[in-house]
N, C-alpha and C positions, 0 to 999 in steps of 0.2 A: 777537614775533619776526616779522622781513619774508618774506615767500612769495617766492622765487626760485624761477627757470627760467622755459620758452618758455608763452606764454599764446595758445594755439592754438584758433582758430574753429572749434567743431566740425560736423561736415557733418549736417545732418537725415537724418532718412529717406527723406523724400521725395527729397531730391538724390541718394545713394545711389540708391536704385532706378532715377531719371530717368538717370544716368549709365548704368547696368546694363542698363536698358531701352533705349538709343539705340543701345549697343555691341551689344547684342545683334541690337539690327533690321536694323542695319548687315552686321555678319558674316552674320546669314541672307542676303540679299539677292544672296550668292554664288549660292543654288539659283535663281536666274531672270537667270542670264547669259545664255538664249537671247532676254529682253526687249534690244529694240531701248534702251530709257530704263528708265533704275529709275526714274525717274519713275512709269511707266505700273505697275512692279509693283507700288509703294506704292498708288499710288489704286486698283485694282485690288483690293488685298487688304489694305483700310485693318485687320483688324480682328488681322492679325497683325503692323503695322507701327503699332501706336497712337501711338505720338510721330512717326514720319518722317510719316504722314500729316498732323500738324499741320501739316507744311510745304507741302505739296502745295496750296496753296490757288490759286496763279496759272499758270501757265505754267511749262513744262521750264527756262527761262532764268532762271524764280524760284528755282528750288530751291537752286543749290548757294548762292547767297546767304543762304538760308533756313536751310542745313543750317550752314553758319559762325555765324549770328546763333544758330542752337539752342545749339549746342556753348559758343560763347562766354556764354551766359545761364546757363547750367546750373552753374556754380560745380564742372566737373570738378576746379579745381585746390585746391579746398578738401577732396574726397572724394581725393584721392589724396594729399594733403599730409600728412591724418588718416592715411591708409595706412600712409605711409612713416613717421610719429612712433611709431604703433604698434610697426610692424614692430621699429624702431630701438630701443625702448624695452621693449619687453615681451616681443619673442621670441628664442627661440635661434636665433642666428645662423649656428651650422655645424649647424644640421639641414636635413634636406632634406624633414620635413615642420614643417607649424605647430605648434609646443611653448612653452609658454610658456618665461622664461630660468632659471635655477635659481635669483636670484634672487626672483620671484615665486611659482616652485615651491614653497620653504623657506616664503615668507610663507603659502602657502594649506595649507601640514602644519604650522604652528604654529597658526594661527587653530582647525586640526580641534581639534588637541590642549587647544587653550582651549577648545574649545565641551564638548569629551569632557569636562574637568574641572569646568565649571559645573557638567554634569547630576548630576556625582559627589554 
């Protein structure tokens, strides 16, 4: 029998993180809006900015170039691709927290109830 459906690139962990890690250094960098450059706050405080500071290597005029080439390297769109197949595919949809769908629910209280009945 032929395997059907989407065959989707799964994201590492490292990309995961690397994504989570850039967004994150990014949305801090709100707390040093009295810096003239975020330039100056990343190099400044490389050890809470550990990926923005890989860009920091040339001049102020390097960065935002830097900061596109980061973003574009980073295979963000493979980590949120996985996101949304997940989302789509395994969670309840009208819930307003993460639940898996009743579908997968029904499959993990059948698998218990076969595990209960092995030990029997």
């Amino acid at each position: 029998m032929g395997q059907t459906g989407l065959k989707v690139a799964r994201a590492t962990d490292e990309e995961i993180d690397r994504v989570t890690n850039v967004l994150n250094e990014m949305a801090a960098l709100d707390r040093y809006y009295g810096y003239k450059y975020y330039y100056d706050a990343i190099s400044e405080n490389t050890e809470e900015f550990t990926e923005l500071s890989k860009i920091c290597t040339g001049d102020r005029d390097d960065f935002i170039d830097g900061l596109f080439r980061l973003i574009n390297n980073m295979r963000y769109e493979v980590v949120l691709f996985n996101l949304r197949v997940l989302m789509d595919n395994c969670a309840k949809l009208d819930s307003d927290i993460l639940e898996f769908n009743d579908q997968i629910t029904e499959a993990m209280a059948l698998l218990e109830v076969k595990k209960e009945s092995e030990k029997a």
